[in-house]
N, C-alpha and C positions, 0 to 999 in steps of 0.2 A: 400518859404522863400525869403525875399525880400534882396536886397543885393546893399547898397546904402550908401558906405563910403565917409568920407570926411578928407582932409588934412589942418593941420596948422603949423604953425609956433610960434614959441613963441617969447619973445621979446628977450632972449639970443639966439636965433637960433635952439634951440630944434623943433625937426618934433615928431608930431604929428598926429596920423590917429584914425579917432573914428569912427567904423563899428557897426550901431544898428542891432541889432537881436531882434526876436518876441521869448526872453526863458526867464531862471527867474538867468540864472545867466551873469557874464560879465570873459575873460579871459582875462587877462593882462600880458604885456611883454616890459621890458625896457633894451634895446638893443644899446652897443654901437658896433662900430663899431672899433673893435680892438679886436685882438685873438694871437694867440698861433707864428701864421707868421710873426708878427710885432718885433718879440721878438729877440734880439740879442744871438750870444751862449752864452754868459754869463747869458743870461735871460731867458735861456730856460726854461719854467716851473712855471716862476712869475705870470703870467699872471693864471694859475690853482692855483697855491697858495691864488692870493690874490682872486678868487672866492669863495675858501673855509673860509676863514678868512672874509668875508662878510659876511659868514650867520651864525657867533657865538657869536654874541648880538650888543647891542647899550647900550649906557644908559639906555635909556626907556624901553628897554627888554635887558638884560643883560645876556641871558645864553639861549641856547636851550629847556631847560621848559620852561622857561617865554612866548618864543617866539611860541611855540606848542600851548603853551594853551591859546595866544592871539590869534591863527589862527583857534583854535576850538570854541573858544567863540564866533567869526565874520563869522564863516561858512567859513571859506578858505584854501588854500594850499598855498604852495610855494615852489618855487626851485629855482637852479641857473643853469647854464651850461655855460664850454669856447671850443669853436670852432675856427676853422683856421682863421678865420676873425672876430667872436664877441666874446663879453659876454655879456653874458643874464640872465636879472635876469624876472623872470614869475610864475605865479601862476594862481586861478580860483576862484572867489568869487561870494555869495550870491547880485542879484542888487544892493541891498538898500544897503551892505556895500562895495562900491567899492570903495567910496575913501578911507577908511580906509586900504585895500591893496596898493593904491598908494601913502598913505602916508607911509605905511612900507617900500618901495623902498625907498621913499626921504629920510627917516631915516637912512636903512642901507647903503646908498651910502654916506651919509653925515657925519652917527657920528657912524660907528662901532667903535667897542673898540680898535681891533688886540692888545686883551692880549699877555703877554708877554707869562704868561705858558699856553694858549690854542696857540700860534704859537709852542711852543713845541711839544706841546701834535698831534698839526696840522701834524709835521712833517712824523711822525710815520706813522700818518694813510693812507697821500699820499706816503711813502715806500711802505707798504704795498699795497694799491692803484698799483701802480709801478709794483709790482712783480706779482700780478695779471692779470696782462694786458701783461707782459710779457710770464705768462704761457698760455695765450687765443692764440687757434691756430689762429682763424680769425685775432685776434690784430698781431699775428706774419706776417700774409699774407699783412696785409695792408702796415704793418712795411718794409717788403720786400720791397712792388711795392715804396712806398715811396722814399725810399731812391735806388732802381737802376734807375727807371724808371725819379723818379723827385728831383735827389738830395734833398729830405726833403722837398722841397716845399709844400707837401701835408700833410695831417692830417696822423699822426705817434705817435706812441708811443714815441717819442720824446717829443712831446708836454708835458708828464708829468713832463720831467726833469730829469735830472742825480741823482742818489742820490747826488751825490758832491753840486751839485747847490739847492736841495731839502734842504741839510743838511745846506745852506751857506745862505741864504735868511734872511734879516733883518726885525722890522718891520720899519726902518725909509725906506729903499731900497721897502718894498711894498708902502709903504704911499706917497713915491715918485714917485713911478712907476704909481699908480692911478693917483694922480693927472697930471702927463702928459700924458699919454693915453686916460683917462675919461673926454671928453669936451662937451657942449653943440652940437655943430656941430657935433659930430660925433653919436649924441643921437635921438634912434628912438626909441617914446613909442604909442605903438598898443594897444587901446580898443575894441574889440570883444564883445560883447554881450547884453545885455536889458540897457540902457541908458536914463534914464526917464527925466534926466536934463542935455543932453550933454553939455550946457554955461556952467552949475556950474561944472561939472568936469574937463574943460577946463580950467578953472580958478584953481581949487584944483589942477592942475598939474603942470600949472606956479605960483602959489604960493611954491610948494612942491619942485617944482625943480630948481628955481630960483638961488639956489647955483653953483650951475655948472659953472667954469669959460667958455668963450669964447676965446678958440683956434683952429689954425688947428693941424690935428693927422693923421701924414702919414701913408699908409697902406704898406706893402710889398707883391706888386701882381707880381710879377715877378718868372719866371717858365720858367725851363730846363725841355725839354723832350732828353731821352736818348735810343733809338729803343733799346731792349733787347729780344734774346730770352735767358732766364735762368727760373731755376726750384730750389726750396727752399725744400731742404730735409727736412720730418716730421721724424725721427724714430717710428715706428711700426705704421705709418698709410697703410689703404688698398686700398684707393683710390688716386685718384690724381686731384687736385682742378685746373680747366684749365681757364685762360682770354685771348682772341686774342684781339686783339686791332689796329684800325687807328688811328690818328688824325683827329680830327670832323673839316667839310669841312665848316660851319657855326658857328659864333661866339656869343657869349651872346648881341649883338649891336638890339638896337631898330628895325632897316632897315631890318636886318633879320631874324626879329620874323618870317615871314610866312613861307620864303625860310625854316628854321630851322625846323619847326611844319612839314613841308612836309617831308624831308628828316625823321624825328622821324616816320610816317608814315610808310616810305620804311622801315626801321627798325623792325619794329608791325610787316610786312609783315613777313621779309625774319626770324626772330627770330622764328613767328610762324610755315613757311615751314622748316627750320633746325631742330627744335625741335620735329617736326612730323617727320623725317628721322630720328631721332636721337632716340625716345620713342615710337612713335606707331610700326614702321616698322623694328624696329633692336631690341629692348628691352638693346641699352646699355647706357643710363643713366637716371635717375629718373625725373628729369628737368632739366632749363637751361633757357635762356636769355638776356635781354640787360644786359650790363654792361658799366658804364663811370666812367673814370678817372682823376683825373687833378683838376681843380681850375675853378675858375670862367673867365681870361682870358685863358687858353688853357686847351683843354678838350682829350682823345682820349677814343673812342668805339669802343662796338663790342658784342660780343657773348662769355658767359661764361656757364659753368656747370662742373659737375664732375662725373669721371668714374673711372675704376680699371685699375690698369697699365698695365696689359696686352689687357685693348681695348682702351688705348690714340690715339698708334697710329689709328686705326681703326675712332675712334671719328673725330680727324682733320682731317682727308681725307673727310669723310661725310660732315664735317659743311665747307671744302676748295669748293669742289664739288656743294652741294648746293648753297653757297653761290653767287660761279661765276653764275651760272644759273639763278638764281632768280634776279643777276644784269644784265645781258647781255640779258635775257628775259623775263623781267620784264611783267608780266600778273594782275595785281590788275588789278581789278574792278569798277565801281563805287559802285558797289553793296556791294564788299569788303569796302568800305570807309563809305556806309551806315553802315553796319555791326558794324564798329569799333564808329562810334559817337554815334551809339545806346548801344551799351556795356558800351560806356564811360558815359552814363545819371546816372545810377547807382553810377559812381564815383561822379561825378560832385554834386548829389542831399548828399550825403554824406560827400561834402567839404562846402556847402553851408548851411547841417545841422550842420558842428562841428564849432563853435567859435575858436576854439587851430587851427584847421586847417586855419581858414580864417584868425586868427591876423598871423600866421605863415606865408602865404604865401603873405601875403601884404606889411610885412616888408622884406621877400627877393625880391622880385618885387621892388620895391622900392628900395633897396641897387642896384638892377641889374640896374633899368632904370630912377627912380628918379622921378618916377609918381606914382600914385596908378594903382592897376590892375585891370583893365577891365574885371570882367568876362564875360560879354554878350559881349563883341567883340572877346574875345578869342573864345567864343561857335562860333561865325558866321565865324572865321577865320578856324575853324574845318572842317565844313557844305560847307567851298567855295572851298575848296579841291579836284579837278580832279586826276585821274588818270594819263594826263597829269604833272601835276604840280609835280607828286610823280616823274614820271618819271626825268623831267629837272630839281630840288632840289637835287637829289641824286646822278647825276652823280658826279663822283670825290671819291667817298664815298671809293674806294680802294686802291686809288694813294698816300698816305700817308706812309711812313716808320712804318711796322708794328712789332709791338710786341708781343709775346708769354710767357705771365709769368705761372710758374703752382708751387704746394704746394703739398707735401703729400710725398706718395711713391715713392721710384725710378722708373726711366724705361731704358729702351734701344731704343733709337728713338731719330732722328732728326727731331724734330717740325717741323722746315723751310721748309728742305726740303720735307715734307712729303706734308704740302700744295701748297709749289709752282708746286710739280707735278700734284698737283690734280687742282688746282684753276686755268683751262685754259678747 
C-alpha cells in the first residue's frame, strides 16, 4: 500500500492533507483545533453542546431523516466527536461521492439551523448523556485522576457540563461561541482514501470552505501535575484497578522524536518482564500494561493492571521490584528490538491498510509538529534503534515524583511505602 501525502494551504489559511490510497472508498475529517480545555467554567460543556446541535439539519437537510437518507443515497456515514483540544466532524464515503460529504461539512458548519425546540429537546439527551457517564465506572476512574492528579486539565467527565450550564446554554451564546473558536487557521481537513481528481477536490474544499473567517484561537495547554497516592472507593467492587505513574522524561518536541521512540522501547521491555512476573509466574492478575496520562504538553507513565485487594499489596512489591531491575540491569537485546519491529510489521501493514487510521494519525502529527508524518522515516527511526540507545534514552525514567492512583475495593496498605521498600 503506497503511502504518499501531500499538504496545502488554502487562501484563508485552512490546512489541508490529501493522502491517495489504491481502495474504492475515501475517509474524511474536518478538524478544528478547539475542545472541551479552551472552554471557560462558565462554558463548560458548550463546546459538546454545540457538536450535538451541528448534526440536526441545515436547510438543505433539515432533520435527521433527511440527513440519513442523504447519507444512504451517496453510500456515506457521518459523525462528530469533541475532545480536550478539537472537534471533529468525519465520516467514510463511496470515491466517486467524495465531495458530496465535503460539501455536507461546508453545509453543516455554515448554515445549521440550532432550532430553538431540538436545543430543548438537545438538552435532555446530553443530561442523560451526563448521568450515563457518571454511572461508568471507567468515566468515574478517569474523572478521579482528572481532577487529583491534573486539576481538570485532562479529559473528565467535566467536559459534558453541569447540568446548570447544560440547562443555561443559549442558541445566540452557541452561535457566538462557534464563530469565535471555529477559524480557518485553526482548520485541519484530512483526505484518506481513492482520489481520482485530487485538483478538483482541492478546489471543492476552497470553494466549500471559503466561509470560514480568518482568526487566531487560543488554545488552553496549560497543566498542573499534583504527585498523589489516593484510591477512589467503588462500593461492592472485588478488585482493585491500580496506575503507578512518573512524569515522562521526553517531551512531544520534534528534537526528541527519537530520544522518546527509545525510551517507549525500555517501556515494551520492562511492561513485558513485569507482566510475566505478575501472570505467568504468580497467576495474580489477568493483564496489564503501559499506561499514560496527561496532555500533549505534560504527560506521566507507567504500569497499570488490576487485582483483588487482598493481592494489591502483593502486586506493587512485584511490579516495585521488577521494575528497579529491569532499570538498573537493563539486559534488551538487539534481538529483542528485532523481535519488537518485526511484531510491529503486523501493526504498521494495518495502519497503512485503514484510511480512518492514516487520516487520523496525520492530523495529530501535524497538530503535534506542524508537518505531515513520515511513515518510512518513523519505520527506519525503529530499525536504527540499539540497545545502547534504549539504555541512555531511559535513564531518568524514575526520578520523577511518582503517583499511585487505584479504583475499586478497599484495602489495608500503604502503596508508597510498599514500593519504596521494594524498589532498591
Amino acid at each position: 500500500m503506497k503511502y504518499n501525502p501531500s499538504l496545502h494551504k488554502l487562501s484563508n489559511g485552512v490546512t489541508v492533507i490529501l493522502d491517495p490510497m489504491d481502495i474504492e472508498t475515501v475517509s474524511v475529517k474536518v478538524c478544528f483545533q478547539t475542545g472541551m480545555r479552551d472552554e471557560k467554567p462558565n462554558e463548560c460543556g458548550l463546546t459538546h453542546f454545540c457538536e450535538h446541535m451541528l448534526c440536526k439539519g441545515t436547510k438543505k437537510l433539515p432533520n435527521k431523516k433527511a440527513i440519513d437518507d442523504y447519507m444512504d443515497y451517496n453510500g456515506a456515514t457521518r459523525n462528530a466527536g469533541t475532545g480536550q483540544t478539537e472537534t471533529a466532524f468525519y465520516g467514510r464515503v463511496l470515491a466517486e461521492n467524495v465531495n458530496v460529504l465535503v460539501d455536507f461539512f461546508a453545509d453543516v458548519l455554515q448554515n445549521s439551523l440550532f432550532d430553538e425546540n431540538k436545543i430543548e429537546i438537545e438538552r435532555n439527551v446530553i443530561c442523560d448523556e451526563r448521568r450515563r457517564a457518571l454511572d461508568n465506572t471507567e468515566n468515574q476512574f478517569v474523572d478521579f485522576i482528572s481532577k487529583n492528579l491534573f486539576n481538570y486539565a485532562t479529559f473528565s467527565i467535566r467536559g459534558i457540563g453541569s447540568e446548570e450550564n447544560i440547562r443555561s446554554f443559549t442558541r445566540n451564546q452557541m452561535l457566538e461561541f462557534i464563530a469565535r473558536r471555529f477559524s480557518a487557521k485553526n482548520c485541519i481537513i484530512c483526505l484518506s482514501g481513492r482520489l481520482d481528481n485530487p485538483s478538483e477536490v482541492l478546489k471543492n474544499i476552497e470553494r466549500g470552505f471559503a466561509f470560514l473567517p480568518t482568526h487566531d484561537v487560543s488554545q488552553n495547554m496549560d497543566i498542573t501535575y499534583t504527585p498523589i497516592i489516593a484510591h477512589n472507593s467503588v462500593a461492592g467492587k472485588n478488585n482493585v484497578k491500580l496506575k503507578i505513574v512518573f512524569p515522562g522524561i521526553w517531551s512531544n518536541r520534534l528534537e526528541h522524536k527519537f530520544n522518546k521512540i527509545c525510551c517507549r522501547r525500555f517501556e515494551r521491555f520492562m511492561n513485558e518482564k513485569i507482566l510475566n512476573v505478575l501472570r505467568q509466574e504468580n497467576g495474580l492478575v489477568y493483564g496489564g500494561g503501559l499506561t499514560v496520562l496527561g496532555n500533549e504538553t505534560f504527560q506521566v507513565r507507567g504500569f497499570e493492571t488490576e487485582t483483588s485487594a487482598e493481592n494489591i499489596k502483593k502486586v506493587v512489591a512485584l511490579i516495585a521490584k521488577n521494575a528497579y531491575d529491569v532499570y538498573n540491569n537493563l539486559d534488551i537485546t538487539a534481538e529483542d528490538l528485532d523481535r519488537y519491529n518485526r511484531i510491529d510489521k503486523l501493526g504498521d501493514a494495518n495502519w497503512l491498510e485503514s484510511s480512518i487510521a492514516r487520516r487520523d494519525t496525520l492530523i495529530s502529527e501535524y497538530k503535534l509538529y506542524g508537518q505531515l508524518y513520515d511513515y518510512y522515516e518513523a519505520v527506519r527511526l525503529f530499525e536504527k534503534i540499539t540497545p545502547a540507545d534504549v539504555y541512555k534514552y531511559s535513564r531518568g525514567y524514575f526520578d520523577g515524583q511518582m503517583s499511585i492512583v487505584t479504583q475499586g475495593a478497599d484495602y489495608d496498605a500503604d502503596l508508597k511505602a510498599v514500593w519504596d521498600e521494594n524498589f532498591r
